[in-house]
C-alpha positions as a printed Julia matrix, in Angstrom:
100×3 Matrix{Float64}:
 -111.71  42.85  11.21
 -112.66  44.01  14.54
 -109.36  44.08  17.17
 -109.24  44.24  20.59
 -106.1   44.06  23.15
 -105.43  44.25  27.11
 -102.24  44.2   29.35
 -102.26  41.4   31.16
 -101.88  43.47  34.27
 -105.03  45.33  33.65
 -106.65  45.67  36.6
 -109.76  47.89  35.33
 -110.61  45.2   32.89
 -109.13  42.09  33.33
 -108.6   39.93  30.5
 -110.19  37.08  32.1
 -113.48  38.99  31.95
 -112.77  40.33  27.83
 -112.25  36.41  27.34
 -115.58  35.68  28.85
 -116.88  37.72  26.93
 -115.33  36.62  23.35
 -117.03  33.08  24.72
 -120.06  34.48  24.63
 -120.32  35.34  21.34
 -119.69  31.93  20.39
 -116.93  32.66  17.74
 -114.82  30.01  16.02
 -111.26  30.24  16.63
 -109.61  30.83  13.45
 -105.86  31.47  15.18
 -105.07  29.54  18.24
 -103.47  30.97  20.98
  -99.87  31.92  20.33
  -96.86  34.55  20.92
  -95.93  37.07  19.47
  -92.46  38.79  19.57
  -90.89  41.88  20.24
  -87.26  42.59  19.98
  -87.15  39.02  20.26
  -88.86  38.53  23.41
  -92.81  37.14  24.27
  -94.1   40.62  24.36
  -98.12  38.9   24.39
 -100.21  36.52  22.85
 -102.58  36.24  20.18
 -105.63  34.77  18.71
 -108.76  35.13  15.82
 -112.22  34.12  15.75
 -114.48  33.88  13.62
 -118.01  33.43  12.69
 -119.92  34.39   9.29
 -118.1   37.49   8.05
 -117.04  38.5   11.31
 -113.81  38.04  12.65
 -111.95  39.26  15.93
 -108.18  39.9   16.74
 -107.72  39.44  20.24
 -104.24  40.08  22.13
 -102.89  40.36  25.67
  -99.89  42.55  26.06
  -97.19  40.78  28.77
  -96.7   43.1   31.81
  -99.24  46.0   30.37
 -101.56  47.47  32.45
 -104.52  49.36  31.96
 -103.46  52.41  29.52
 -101.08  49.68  27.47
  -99.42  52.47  25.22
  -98.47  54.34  28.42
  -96.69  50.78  29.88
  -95.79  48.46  26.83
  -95.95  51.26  24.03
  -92.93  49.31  22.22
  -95.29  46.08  22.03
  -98.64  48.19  21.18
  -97.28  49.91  18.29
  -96.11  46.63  16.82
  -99.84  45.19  17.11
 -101.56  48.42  15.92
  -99.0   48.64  13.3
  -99.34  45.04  11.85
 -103.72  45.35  12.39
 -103.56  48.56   9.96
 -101.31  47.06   7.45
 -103.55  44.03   7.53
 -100.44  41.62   8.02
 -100.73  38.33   9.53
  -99.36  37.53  12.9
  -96.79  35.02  11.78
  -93.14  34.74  12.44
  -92.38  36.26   8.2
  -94.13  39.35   9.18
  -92.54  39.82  12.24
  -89.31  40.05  10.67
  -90.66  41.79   7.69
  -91.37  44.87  10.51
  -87.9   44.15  12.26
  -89.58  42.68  15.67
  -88.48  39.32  15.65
């Protein structure tokens, strides 16, 4: 799975533009839009596409900016963390890692 986040603050990239692009591709969304939780607070929001044997995790990071580990590093980990173990987004794994 390929993964991809921004702060939504990022003014280099905006995430309107990385979501234009993701429509491009013409992916099917797998996982609608949703939150996800840090120290039980919105810290972003999530989604997954697919298409064939491709799929995308997308995220926007709430109040990150550009260089997201240097502004939300807290909420970064927690993705990065939960993409390399290859858990799901839901609310079990959250609390599984302690973030909920």
């Amino acid at each position: 799975m390929q993964q991809s986040r921004n702060g939504d603050h990022d003014l280099a990239f905006p995430y309107v533009g990385v979501e234009r692009w993701i429509a491009s591709l013409d992916l099917d969304v797998e996982v609608p839009w949703k939150p996800f939780y840090v120290n039980d607070q919105v810290a972003g929001y999530k989604t997954k596409y697919t298409l064939n044997n491709y799929s995308l995790a997308y995220a926007t990071v709430k109040g990150a900016g550009h260089v997201v580990a240097a502004t939300k590093p807290t909420q970064i980990a927690t993705l990065v963390r939960k993409w390399l173990s290859s858990q799901t987004y839901s609310i079990d794994s959250d609390k599984r890692y302690g973030v909920m």
